[in-house]
C-alpha positions in Angstrom: 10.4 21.9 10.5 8.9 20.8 7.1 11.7 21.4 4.3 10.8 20.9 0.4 12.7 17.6 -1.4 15.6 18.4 -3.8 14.4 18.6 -7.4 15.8 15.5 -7.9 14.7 13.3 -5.3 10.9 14.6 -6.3 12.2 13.8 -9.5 12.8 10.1 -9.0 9.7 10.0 -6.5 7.5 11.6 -9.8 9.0 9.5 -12.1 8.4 6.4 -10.1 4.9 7.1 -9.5 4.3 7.8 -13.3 5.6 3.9 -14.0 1.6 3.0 -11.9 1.3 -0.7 -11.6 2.2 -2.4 -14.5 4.9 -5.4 -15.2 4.9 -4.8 -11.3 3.0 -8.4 -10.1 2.5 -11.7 -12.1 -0.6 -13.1 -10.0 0.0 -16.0 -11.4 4.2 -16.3 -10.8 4.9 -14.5 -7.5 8.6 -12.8 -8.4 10.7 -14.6 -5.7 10.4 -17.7 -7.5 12.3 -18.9 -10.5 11.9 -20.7 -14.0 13.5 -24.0 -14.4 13.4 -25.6 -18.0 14.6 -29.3 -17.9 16.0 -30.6 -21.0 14.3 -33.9 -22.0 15.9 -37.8 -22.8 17.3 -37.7 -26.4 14.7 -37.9 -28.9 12.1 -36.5 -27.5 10.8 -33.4 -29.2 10.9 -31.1 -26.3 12.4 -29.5 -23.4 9.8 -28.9 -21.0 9.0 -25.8 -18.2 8.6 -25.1 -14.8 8.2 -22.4 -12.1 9.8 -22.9 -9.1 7.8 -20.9 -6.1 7.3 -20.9 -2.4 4.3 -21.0 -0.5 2.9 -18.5 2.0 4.3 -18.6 5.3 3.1 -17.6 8.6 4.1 -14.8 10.8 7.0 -12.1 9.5 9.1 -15.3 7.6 9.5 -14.5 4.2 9.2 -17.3 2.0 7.4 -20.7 3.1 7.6 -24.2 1.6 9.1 -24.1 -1.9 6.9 -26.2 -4.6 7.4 -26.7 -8.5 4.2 -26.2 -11.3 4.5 -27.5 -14.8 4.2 -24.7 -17.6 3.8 -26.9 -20.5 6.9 -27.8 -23.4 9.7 -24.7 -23.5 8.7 -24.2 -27.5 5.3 -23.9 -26.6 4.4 -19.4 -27.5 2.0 -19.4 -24.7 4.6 -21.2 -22.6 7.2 -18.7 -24.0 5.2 -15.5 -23.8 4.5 -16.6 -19.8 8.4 -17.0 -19.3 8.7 -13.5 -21.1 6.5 -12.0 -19.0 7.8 -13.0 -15.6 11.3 -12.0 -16.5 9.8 -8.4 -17.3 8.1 -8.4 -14.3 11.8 -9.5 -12.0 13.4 -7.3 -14.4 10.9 -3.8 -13.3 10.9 -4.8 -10.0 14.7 -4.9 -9.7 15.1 -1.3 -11.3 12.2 0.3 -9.4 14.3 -1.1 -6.3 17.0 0.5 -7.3 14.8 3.7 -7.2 12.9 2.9 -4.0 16.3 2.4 -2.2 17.5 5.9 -3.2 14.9 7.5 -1.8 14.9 6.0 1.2 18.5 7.0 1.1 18.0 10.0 1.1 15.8 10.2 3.9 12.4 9.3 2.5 9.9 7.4 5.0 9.3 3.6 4.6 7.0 1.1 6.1 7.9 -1.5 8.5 8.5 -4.9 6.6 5.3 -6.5 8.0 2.9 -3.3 7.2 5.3 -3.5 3.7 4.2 -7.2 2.8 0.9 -6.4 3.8 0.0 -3.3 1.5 2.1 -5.2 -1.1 -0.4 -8.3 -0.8 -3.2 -5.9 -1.2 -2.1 -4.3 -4.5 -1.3 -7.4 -5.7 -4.8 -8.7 -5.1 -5.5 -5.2 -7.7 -7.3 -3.0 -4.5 -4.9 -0.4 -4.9 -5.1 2.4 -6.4 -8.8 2.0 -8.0 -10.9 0.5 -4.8 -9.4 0.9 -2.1 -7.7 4.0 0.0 -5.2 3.9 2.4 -5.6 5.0 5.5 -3.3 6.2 8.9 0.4 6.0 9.5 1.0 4.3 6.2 -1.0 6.8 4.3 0.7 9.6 5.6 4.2 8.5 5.4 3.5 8.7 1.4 2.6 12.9 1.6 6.7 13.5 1.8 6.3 12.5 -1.8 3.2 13.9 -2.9 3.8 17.2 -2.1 7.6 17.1 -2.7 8.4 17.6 1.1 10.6 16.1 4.0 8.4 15.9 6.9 10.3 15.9 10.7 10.1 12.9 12.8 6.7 12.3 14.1 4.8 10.2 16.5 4.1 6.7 15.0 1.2 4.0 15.7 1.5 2.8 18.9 1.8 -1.1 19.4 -2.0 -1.9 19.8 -3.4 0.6 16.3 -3.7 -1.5 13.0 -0.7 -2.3 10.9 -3.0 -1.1 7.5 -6.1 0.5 7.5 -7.7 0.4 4.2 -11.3 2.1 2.9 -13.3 0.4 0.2 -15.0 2.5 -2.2 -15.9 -0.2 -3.4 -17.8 -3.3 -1.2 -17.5 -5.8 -4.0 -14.3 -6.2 -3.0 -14.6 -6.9 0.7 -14.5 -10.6 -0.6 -11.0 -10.9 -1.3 -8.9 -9.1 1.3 -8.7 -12.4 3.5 -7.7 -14.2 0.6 -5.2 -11.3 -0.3 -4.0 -11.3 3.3 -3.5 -14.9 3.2 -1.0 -15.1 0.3 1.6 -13.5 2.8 -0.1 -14.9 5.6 -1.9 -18.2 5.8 -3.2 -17.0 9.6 -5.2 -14.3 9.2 -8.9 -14.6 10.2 -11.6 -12.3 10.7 -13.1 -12.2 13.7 -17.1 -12.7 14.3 -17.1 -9.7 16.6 -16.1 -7.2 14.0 -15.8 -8.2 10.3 -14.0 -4.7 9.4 -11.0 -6.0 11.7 -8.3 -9.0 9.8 -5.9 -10.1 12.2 -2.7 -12.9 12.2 -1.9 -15.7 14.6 1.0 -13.0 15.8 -1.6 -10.2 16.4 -1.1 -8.0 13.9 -4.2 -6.2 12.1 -5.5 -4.8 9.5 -8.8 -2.8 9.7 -11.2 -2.8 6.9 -13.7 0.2 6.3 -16.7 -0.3 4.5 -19.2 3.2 3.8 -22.1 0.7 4.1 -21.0 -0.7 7.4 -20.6 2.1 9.1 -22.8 4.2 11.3 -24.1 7.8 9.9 -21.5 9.6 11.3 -18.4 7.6 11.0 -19.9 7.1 7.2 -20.2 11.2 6.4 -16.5 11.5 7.8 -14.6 8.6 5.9 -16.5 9.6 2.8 -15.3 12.8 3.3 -11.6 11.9 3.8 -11.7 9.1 0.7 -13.6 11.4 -1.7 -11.0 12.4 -4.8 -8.2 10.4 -3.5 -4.2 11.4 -4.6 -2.0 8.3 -6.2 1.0 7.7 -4.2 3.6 5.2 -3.3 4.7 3.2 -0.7 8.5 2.7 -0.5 8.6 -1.2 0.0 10.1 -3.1 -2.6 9.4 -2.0 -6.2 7.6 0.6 -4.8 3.6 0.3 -4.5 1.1 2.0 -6.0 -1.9 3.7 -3.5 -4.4 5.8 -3.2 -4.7 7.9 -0.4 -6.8 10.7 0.8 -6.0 14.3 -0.3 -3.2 15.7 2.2 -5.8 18.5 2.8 -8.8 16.2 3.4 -6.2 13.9 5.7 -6.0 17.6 7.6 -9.2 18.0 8.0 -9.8 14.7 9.0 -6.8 14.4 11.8 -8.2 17.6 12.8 -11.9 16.1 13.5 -10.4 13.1 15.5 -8.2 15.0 17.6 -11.3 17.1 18.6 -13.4 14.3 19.5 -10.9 13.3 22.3 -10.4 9.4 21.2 -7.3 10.0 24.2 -4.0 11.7 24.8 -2.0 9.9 22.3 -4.7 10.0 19.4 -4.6 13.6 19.8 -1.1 14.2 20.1 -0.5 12.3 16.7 -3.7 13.8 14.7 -3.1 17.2 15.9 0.9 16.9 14.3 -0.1 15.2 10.9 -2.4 18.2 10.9 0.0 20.4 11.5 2.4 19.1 9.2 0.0 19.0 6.5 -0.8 22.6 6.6 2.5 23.8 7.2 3.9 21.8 4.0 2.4 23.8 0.8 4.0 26.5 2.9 7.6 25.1 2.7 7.3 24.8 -1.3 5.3 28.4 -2.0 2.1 27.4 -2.1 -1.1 28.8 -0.3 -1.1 26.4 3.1 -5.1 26.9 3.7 -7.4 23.6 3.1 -10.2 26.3 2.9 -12.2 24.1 0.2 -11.8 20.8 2.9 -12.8 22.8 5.8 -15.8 24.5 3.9 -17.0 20.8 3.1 -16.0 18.8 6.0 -18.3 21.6 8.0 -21.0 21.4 5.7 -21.2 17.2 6.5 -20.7 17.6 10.3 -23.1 20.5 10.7 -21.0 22.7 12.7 
């Protein structure tokens, strides 16, 4: 049964979402590394800086090799305003943490870690929320919190589905999702048999939709779901800022798939986000019918 959130766990959820995405990634000094400032030999006429990171690692480990870049002298402003500016950024992330864990606390859906890290690489690579949407299981485990409900337990992606699937709006960026996956992941590789589809040396995959890739059909529909996408969150760390498709257009759109009989499973799982969907403006007052989705998602199938 779909029940509404307490006022203030949509409070904190809100107020999170409100922050968006800045002071939330240094591109330049990932946050799990550290500033060391070494004092110099006496006389000299500075102390001089350094950040202390770690290098991507393979498969689920979390940090890799740990390395050292020089900044430049301590009393240098640039050098200052760059050490300023990655203590913000350790200092947001740690209170948006906070946040994050209380509402998974209180019952709030997360990611796995690896489908974490991964969405996480992507944002910081600046796809989300402006061109790219999220798609799937990791899409709709972020509708608890747009629409200020607590969905039931559902059926989740079975082993062999994509750990992210993303659409581009837009195919400009196609570029630099390897090289986004590859900050977390130094193994993925895109296969020559199908470009849309990233995948690690431990299997795991991410699926990558382009509009101009895709056949007429397939096109018409994923426009359809990605047009005038929602901002949300995924609770993984600080918290990460997505886009993803209007609950009402995900409806339609689980709707479609479980009527084209993709297999028993598929079905099982579209036809109950669907149902959840619909049922949840219901559970917070609010007229449950997609009617405007329906109307167009009919008008692009032809039915």
């Amino acid at each position: 049964m779909v029940r509404p959130l307490s006022l203030a766990q949509h409070t904190l959820y809100a107020d999170l979402l409100d922050q968006g995405i800045d002071d939330l990634f240094d591109p330049e000094m990932p946050e799990n590394g550290s500033i060391l400032v070494r004092s110099n030999r006496a006389g000299a006429p500075a102390d001089h800086a350094y950040y202390q990171g770690y290098r991507p690692a393979a498969g689920d480990a979390g940090r890799g090799q740990r390395y050292a870049r020089y900044l430049g002298r301590a009393d240098d402003p640039d050098v200052v305003a760059r050490i300023a500016r990655f203590q913000r950024v350790k200092t947001v992330r740690a209170e948006r943490a906070t946040t994050v864990s209380a509402l998974i606390g209180a019952g709030m859906p997360r990611p796995d870690r690896i489908t974490g890290r991964i969405i996480e690489a992507l944002a910081r690579a600046g796809l989300f929320p402006d061109h790219a949407v999220l798609l799937g299981e990791a899409a709709f485990q972020t509708y608890d919190g747009v629409l200020g409900v607590r969905f039931p337990k559902r059926p989740q992606r079975t082993r062999d589905d994509p750990a992210v699937e993303i659409a581009l709006r837009d195919p400009g960026r196609v570029g630099g999702i390897l090289d986004a996956l590859r900050t977390m992941d130094p193994s993925f590789a895109s296969g020559p048999e199908d470009l849309g589809l990233c995948r690690s040396a431990t299997g795991v995959q991410v699926a990558v939709v382009g509009l101009d890739q895709a056949n007429d059909e397939t096109s018409d529909l994923t426009g359809f779901l990605i047009d005038n996408p929602v901002q949300s969150l995924v609770l993984h760390g600080p918290g990460i800022p997505v886009a993803v498709p209007a609950p009402e257009r995900h409806a339609v759109h689980a709707l479609t798939e479980a009527r084209r009989g993709a297999g028993a499973c598929v079905n099982r799982v579209c036809t109950e986000r669907a149902r959840h969907l619909v049922e949840a403006p219901r559970a917070i007052g609010r007229d449950p019918a997609p009617t405007a989705a329906i109307l167009e998602a009919t008008t692009r199938n032809g039915s």
